[in-house]
Structure formats: C-alpha cells, structure tokens
VODRENPA-460605 format. One record per residue (C-alpha): residue in three letters; chain; x negated, y, z. Coordinates in steps of 0.05 Angstrom, whole numbers, plus 5000, padded with zeros to 4 digits. Layout:
# residues N
+-----+---+------+------+------+
:   r : c :   xx :   yy :   zz :
+-----+---+------+------+------+
: ala : A :    X :    Y :    Z :
...
+-----+---+------+------+------+
END
This chain:
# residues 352
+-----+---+------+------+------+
:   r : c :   xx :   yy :   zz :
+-----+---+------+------+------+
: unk : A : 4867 : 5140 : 4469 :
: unk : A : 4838 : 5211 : 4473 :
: unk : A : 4871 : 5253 : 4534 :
: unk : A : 4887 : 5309 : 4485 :
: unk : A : 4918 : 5256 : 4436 :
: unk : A : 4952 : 5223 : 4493 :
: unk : A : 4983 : 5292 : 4513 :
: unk : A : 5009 : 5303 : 4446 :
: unk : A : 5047 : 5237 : 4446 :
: unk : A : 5070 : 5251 : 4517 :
: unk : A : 5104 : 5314 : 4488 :
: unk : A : 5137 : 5281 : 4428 :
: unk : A : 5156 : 5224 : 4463 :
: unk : A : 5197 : 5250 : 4519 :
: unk : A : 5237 : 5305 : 4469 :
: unk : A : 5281 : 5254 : 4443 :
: unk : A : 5263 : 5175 : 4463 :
: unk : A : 5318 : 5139 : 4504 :
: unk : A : 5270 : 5090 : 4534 :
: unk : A : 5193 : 5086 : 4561 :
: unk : A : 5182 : 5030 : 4544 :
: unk : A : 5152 : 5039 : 4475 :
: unk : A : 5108 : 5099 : 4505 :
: unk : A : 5086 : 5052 : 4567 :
: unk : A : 5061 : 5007 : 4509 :
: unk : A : 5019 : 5042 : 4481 :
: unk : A : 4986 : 5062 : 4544 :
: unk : A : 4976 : 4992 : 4561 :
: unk : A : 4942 : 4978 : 4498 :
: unk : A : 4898 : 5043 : 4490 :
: unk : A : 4870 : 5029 : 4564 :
: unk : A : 4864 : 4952 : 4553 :
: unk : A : 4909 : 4942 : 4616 :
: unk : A : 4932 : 4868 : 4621 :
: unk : A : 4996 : 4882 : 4648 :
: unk : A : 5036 : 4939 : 4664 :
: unk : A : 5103 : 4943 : 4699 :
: unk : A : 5133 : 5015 : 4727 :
: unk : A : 5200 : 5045 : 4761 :
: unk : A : 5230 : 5103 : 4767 :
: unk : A : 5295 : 5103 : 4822 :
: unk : A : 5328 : 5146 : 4864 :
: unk : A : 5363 : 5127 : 4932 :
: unk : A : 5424 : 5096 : 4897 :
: unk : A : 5399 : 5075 : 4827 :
: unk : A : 5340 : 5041 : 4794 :
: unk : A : 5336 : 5088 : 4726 :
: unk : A : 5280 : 5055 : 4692 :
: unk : A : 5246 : 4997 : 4710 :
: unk : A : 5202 : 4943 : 4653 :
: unk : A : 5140 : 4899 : 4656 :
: unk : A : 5096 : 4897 : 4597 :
: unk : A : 5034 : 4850 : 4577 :
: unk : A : 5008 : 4795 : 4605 :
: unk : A : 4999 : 4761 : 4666 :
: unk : A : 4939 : 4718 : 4649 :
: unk : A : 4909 : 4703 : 4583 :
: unk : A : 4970 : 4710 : 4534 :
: unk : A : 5028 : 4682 : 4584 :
: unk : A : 5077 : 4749 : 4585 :
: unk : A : 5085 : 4788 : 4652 :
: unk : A : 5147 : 4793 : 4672 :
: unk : A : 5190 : 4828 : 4733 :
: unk : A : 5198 : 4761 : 4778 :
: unk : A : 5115 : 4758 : 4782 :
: unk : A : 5079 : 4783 : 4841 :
: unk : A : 5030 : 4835 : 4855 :
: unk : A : 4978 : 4850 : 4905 :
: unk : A : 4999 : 4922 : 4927 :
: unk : A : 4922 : 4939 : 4963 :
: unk : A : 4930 : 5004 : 5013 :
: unk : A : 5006 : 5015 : 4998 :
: unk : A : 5011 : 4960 : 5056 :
: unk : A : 4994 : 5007 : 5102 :
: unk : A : 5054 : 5047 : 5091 :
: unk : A : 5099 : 4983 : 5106 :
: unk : A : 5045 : 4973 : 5170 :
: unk : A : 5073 : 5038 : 5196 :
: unk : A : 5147 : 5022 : 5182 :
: unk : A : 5143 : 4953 : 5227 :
: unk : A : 5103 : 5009 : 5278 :
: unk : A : 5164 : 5049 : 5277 :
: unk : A : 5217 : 5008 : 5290 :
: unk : A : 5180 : 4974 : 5346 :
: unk : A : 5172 : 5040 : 5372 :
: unk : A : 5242 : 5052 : 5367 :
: unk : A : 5264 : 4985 : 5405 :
: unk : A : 5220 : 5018 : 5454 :
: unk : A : 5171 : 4952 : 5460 :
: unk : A : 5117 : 5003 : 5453 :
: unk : A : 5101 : 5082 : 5442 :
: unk : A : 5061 : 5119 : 5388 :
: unk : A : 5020 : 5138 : 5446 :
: unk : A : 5005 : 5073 : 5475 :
: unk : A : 4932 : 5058 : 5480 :
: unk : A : 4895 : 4999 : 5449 :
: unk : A : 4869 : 4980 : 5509 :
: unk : A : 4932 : 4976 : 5550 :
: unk : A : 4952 : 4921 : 5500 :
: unk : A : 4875 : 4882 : 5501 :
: unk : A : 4847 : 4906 : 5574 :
: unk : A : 4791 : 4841 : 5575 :
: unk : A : 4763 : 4875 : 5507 :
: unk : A : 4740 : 4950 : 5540 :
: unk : A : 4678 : 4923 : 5573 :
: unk : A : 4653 : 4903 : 5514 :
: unk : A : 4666 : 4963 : 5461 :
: unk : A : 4645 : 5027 : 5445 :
: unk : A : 4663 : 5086 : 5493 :
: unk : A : 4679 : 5126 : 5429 :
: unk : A : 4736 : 5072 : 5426 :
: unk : A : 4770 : 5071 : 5491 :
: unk : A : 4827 : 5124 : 5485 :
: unk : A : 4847 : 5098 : 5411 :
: unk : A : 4928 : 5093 : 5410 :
: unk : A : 4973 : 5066 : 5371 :
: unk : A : 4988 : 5132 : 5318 :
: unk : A : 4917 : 5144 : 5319 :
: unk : A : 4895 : 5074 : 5289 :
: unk : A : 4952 : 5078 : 5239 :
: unk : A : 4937 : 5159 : 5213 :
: unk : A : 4857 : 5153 : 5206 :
: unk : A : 4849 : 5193 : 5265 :
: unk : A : 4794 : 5151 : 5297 :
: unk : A : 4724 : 5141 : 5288 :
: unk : A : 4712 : 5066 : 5278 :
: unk : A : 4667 : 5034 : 5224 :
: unk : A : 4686 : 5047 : 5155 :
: unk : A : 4707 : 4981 : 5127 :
: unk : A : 4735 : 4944 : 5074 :
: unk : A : 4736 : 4878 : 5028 :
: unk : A : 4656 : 4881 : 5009 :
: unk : A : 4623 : 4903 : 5076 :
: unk : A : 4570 : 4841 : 5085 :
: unk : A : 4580 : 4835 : 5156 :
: unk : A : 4601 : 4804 : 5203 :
: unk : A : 4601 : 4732 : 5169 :
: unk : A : 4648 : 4680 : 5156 :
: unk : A : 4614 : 4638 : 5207 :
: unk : A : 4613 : 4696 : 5259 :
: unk : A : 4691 : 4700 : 5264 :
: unk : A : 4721 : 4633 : 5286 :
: unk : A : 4795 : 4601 : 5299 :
: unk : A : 4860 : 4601 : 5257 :
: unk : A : 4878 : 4666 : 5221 :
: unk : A : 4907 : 4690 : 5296 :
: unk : A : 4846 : 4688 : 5333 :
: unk : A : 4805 : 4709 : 5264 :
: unk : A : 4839 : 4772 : 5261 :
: unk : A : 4829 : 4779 : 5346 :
: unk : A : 4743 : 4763 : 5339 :
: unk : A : 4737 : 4818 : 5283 :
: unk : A : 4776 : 4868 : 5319 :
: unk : A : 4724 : 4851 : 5368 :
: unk : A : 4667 : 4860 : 5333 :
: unk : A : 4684 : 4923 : 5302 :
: unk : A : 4699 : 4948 : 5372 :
: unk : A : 4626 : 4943 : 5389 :
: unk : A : 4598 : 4975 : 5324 :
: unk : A : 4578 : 5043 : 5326 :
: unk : A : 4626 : 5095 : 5313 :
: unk : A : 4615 : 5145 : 5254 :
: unk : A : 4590 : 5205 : 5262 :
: unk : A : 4615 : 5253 : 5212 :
: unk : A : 4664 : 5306 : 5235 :
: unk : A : 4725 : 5295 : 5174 :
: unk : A : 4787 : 5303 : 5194 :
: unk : A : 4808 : 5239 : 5162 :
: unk : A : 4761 : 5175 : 5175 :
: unk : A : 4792 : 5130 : 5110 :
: unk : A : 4774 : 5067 : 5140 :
: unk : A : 4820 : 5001 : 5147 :
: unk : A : 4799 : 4985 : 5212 :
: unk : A : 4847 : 5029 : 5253 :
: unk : A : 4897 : 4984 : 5211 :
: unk : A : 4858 : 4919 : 5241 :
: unk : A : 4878 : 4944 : 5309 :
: unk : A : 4936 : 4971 : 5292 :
: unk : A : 4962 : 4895 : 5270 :
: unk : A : 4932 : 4868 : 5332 :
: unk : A : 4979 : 4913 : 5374 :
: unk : A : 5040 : 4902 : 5339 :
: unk : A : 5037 : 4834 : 5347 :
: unk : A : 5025 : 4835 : 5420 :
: unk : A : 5071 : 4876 : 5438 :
: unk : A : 5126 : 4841 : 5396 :
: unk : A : 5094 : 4775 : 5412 :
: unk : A : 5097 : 4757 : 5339 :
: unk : A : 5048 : 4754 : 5286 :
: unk : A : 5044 : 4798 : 5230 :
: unk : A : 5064 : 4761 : 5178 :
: unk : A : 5129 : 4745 : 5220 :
: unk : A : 5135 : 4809 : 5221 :
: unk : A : 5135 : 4826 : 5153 :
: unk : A : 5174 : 4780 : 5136 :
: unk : A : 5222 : 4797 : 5180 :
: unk : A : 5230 : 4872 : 5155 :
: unk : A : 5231 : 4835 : 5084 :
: unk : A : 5293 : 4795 : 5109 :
: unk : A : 5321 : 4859 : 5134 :
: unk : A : 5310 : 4889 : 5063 :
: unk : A : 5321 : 4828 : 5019 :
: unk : A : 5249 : 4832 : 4996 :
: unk : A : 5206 : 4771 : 4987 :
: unk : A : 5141 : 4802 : 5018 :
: unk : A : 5077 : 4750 : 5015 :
: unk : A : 5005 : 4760 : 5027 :
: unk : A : 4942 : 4754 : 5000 :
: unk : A : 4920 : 4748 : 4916 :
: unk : A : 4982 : 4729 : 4884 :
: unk : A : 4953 : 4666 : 4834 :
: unk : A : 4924 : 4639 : 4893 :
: unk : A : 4953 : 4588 : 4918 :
: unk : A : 5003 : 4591 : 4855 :
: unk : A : 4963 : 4603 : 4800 :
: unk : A : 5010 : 4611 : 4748 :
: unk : A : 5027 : 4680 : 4781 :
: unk : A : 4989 : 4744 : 4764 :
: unk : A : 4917 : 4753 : 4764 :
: unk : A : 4879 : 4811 : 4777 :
: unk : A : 4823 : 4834 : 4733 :
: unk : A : 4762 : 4874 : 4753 :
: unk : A : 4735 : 4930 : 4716 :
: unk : A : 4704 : 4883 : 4658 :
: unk : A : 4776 : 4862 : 4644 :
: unk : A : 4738 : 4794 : 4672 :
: unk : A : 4811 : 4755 : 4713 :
: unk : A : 4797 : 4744 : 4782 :
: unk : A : 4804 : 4659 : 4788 :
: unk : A : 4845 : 4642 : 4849 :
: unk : A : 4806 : 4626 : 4915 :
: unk : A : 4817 : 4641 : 4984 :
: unk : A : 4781 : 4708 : 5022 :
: unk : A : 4774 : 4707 : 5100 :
: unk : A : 4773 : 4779 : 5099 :
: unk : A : 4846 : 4793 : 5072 :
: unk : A : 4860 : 4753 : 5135 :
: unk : A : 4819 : 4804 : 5171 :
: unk : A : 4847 : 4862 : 5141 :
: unk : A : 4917 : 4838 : 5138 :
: unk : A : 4954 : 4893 : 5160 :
: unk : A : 4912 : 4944 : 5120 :
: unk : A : 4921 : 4916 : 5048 :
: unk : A : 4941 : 4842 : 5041 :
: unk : A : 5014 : 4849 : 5014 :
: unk : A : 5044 : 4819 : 4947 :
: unk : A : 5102 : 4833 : 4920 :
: unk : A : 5145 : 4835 : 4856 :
: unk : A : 5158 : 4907 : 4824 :
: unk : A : 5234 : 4905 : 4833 :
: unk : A : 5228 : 4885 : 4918 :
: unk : A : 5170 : 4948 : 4916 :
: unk : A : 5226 : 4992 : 4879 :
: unk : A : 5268 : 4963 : 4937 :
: unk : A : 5228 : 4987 : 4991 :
: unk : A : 5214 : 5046 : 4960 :
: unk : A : 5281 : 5066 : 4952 :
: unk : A : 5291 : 5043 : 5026 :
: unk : A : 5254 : 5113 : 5046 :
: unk : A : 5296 : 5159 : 4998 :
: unk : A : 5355 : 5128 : 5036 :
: unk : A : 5327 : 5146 : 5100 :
: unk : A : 5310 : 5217 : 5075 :
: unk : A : 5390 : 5224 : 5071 :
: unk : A : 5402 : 5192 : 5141 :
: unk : A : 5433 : 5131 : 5099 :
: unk : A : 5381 : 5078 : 5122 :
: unk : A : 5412 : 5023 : 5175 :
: unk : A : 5331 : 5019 : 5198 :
: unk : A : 5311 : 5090 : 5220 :
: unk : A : 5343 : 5159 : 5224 :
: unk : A : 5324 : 5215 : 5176 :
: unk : A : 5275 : 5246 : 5231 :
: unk : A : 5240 : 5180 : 5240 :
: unk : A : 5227 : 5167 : 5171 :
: unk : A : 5209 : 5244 : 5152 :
: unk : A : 5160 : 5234 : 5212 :
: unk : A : 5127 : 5169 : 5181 :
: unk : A : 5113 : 5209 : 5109 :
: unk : A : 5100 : 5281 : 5137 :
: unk : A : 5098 : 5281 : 5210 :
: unk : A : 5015 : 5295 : 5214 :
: unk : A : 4977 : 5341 : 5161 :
: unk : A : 4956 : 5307 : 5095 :
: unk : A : 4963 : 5245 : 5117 :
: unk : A : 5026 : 5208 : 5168 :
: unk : A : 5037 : 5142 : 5182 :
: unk : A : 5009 : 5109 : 5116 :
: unk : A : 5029 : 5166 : 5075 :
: unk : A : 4994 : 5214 : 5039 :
: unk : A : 5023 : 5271 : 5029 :
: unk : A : 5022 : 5348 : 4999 :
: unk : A : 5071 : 5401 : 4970 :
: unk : A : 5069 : 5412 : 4898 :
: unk : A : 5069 : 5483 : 4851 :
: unk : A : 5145 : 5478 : 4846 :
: unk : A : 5151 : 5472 : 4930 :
: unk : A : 5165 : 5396 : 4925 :
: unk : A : 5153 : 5352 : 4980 :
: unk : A : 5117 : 5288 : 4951 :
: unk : A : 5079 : 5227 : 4987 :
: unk : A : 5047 : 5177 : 4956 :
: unk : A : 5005 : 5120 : 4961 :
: unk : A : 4945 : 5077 : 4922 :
: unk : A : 4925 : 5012 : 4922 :
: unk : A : 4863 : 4984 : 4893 :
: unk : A : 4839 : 4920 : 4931 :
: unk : A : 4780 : 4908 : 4874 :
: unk : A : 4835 : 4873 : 4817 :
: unk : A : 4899 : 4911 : 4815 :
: unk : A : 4917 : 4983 : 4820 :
: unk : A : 4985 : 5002 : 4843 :
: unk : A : 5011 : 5070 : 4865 :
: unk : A : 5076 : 5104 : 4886 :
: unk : A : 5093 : 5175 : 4889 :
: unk : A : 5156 : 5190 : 4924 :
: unk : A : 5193 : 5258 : 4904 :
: unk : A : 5233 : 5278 : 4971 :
: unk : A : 5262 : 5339 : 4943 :
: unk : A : 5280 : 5318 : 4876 :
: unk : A : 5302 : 5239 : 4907 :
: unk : A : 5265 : 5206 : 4854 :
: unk : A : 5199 : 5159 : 4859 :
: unk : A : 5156 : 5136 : 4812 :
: unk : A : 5128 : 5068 : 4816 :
: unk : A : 5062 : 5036 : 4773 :
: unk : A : 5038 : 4962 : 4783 :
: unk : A : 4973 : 4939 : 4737 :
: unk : A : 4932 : 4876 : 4746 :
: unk : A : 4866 : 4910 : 4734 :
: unk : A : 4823 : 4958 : 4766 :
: unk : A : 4776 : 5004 : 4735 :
: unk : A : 4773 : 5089 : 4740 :
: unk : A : 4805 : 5109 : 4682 :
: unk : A : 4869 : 5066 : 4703 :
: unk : A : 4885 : 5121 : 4748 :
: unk : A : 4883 : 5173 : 4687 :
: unk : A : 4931 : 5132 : 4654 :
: unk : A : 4982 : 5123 : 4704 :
: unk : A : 4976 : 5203 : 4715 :
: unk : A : 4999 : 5228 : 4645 :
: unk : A : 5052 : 5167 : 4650 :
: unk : A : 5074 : 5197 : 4711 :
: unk : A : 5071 : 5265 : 4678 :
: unk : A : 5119 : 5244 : 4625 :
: unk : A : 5174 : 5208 : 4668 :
: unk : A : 5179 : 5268 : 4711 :
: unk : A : 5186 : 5308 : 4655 :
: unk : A : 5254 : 5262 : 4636 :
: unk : A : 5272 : 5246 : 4705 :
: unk : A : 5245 : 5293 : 4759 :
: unk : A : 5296 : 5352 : 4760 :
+-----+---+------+------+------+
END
C-alpha cells in the first residue's frame, strides 16, 4: 500500500469506524506482516486490544501466544534496577567493580569507574555489541548459562573501548553488566528476577525465541518473510538482560499500564518520582527509555525491539495517559512505517 493511499484510508477510517480492527487488517496484508497484534490502554482500562494473522504457516495468532519483545527488555532491566535500588541492596551509583573486584586487573582502564545508571543509560564506552558480532565463540565462553553470562562480561571488559565522542553509545553490553550486578547484589539470577517482578505483576515473563522449545508458539520471520525454525542461541543467554524477554501482548499491555499507574502515584512498586525518573530522569534517553516532547508539549517514551525476527514497539503518552502497543513476528524496514501511520490513526481516536 502506497503511503499517500495509506493516508487517505487512515483519514476515512478513523471519521466514523467503531473498531481497528478492520484498518489493522489491511495493514497486515499490504505489508505482508505474518501476524499483527496491538493495544491501546490507559492506567485503568485496556481500550483496544486484537491479534491478527498468523502465527506460523496458516495456524491463526492469537492473544495467549508469545512474543520476543528484543530492546523493550531493557526497560523492564531498569525496573528490577530500581526497586533494588529502592530496598537499598544497591545505589544507582554503585560501581561495577565494587560488585566484581577480582575482574579490574584484567579490563580496560576506560572501564573501571562504570556504575550501575551508567551501564543501564548508554553512558559508557564498551564495545558495541549485539546478536551477530562473530566474536568471542561459543567455545570461548564456558559453564551453565550463570557463569556464561560472567566469562562474556569478561571478555568484553578487556576489549577496547570505542572511541567516538556520542553522547549515547547504543550498545547492549552496559546491559550485560548491568544483569551481572543485579544479580549479585540480590544474590539471585536474572531470570529469578524477572520472574519475580512478573509474579508481582501477574505477568508470565519467559525468555528467549518463543517456538523454541514450544514450537507451536510464534515464530519470527526475517526480512524475506523466511520463519525463523526453533533452535537454541548462546548469545540470548549472553545478552539476557538486554533483549531476551517473551511475552504475550495482553501481560506487555500489563506492564505497560504498570508505568501509567506509577505516573499517578497509584503503583504498589515505585512512587511517581521513581518511575518519572526511570522514563525521563537523563536527556533523550533514562533508564531503558527513550524519550522526547512532542509539537503539542506531550511527554512521550518509547521503546523498539527488533532482535533480527520480530519488531515490537511501545510509545507511552504521559500527558495524555494513553500507550500504544504493536507486536509483529517479522522484521524488515518498512515494518516500522507501518506501525507509524497505525499509530497515527489510533491517536487520532484515542490520544486526547
């Protein structure tokens, strides 16, 4: 579907339809998206919320399947950070190597004053690193997923640092430390951890690619529209805490509405300060949030996540207590255009 033809619809479609779904539709078949699910809430109501499509082949999507949320785990990375920090078991402020003394001899000195808010805000400058970086190896990393995820925080430790002078260094490793601390300071592991906050919420939070081990869950799709058979990867073990989340769309719409809540100071997990702090308390981006003000002086933070077979993404409207949620199981760039002008037209019903 042509953008201007696309725009046209939008128009049309939002004068007088009671329900997306038809228009979401239509998206997912003029982009060739498998399947598409979306939500729009507020802090006390889910307004909208529908899977469409398929999960694999021609077996039908529906809200009770998982997806692999990519980057937006950071932002639930940063909420475990913050109510450590508030049992006081650590500090934004603490230092890596408070936590891991025996690992300073061997790492960078670019490394050695790294704390805790500065590993979860890209405020660092490790190695740039994600799922295809060839190195280090399988056989390089040893142990159970524990000590994996302790020998790669290692070995990026004693890489070079980068050398650019951006504000923001968008790599996952600060999360790789980051996940490290939490769980010795807590003395738990991160998925404990996770799981515990998803007790806490009644959210079903799992890890990893959703059909794998259970493969009649969703599969991603890469940009071919080729699915992504299920198989294990070492590195989502690795990068755990940066982008290894699954979830359904109705627990996401849970969490999500978890942070509108807290905006109002009616969250039993953090005060309003604590969560404003987490979305805007650093410029551009906080503690796994991006975030900016909009033309009409809104305050909105948001998040992406594109692992290589999904692409998911949440935009949280502070001022106008809506959020808009958007789960696919492919990933290719016009995806992102697509979710845009669907954005565009549910603000347009829902966003005053």
């Amino acid at each position: 579907m042509k953008i201007a033809t696309l725009a046209l619809f939008l128009l049309s479609f939002t004068a007088g339809a009671q329900s997306f779904r038809p228009f979401a539709d239509s998206i997912r078949k003029a982009y060739a998206i498998p399947a598409l699910g979306y939500a729009v809430i507020s802090a006390d109501s889910i307004l909208e919320i529908e899977m469409l499509g398929n999960k694999r082949g021609d077996v039908p999507a529906t809200l009770a399947d998982r997806f692999r949320i990519g980057s937006n785990t950071k932002a639930i990375t940063g909420m475990v950070a913050a109510l450590l920090v508030k049992k006081k078991v650590m500090a934004w402020d603490t230092p890596f190597f408070d936590l891991f003394p025996e690992l300073k001899k061997g790492s960078h000195r670019a490394y050695y004053h790294i704390t805790l808010l500065q590993a979860l805000t890209f405020r660092n400058k490790l190695p740039r690193y994600t799922y295809t970086n060839t190195a280090p190896t399988q056989q390089q990393i040893r142990g159970n997923d524990a000590q994996q995820r302790y020998e790669f925080v290692k070995w990026l430790l004693q890489q070079p640092p980068v050398t650019d002078t951006a504000a923001l260094n968008l790599t996952n490793a600060g999360f790789a430390l980051a996940g490290l601390m939490l769980e010795k300071a807590s003395h738990k592991s991160y998925p404990q951890l996770i799981r515990d906050l998803g007790q806490s919420l009644h959210i079903h939070f799992a890890f990893g690619a959703p059909n794998y081990p259970d493969s009649t869950q969703t599969w991603g799709h890469d940009a071919n529209g080729l699915p992504e058979a299920p198989a294990g990867n070492y590195k989502l073990n690795w990068l755990m805490a940066a982008g290894n989340i699954n979830v359904t769309l109705p627990d996401y719409a849970r969490y999500i509405q978890e942070q509108l809540k807290g905006f109002a100071g009616k969250s039993s997990l953090l005060n309003a300060n604590e969560f404003n702090f987490l979305h805007y308390g650093l410029p551009s981006f906080a503690v796994g949030w991006f975030w900016h003000t909009n033309d009409a002086g809104h305050l909105l933070s948001e998040n992406t996540g594109n692992p290589g077979t999904f692409i998911t993404t949440v935009q949280i409207d502070k001022t106008a207590n809506r959020a808009y949620l958007f789960f696919t199981n492919i990933q290719r760039d016009n995806i992102y255009e697509a979710l845009a002008h669907f954005r565009e037209a549910l603000e347009a019903r829902y966003g005053n």
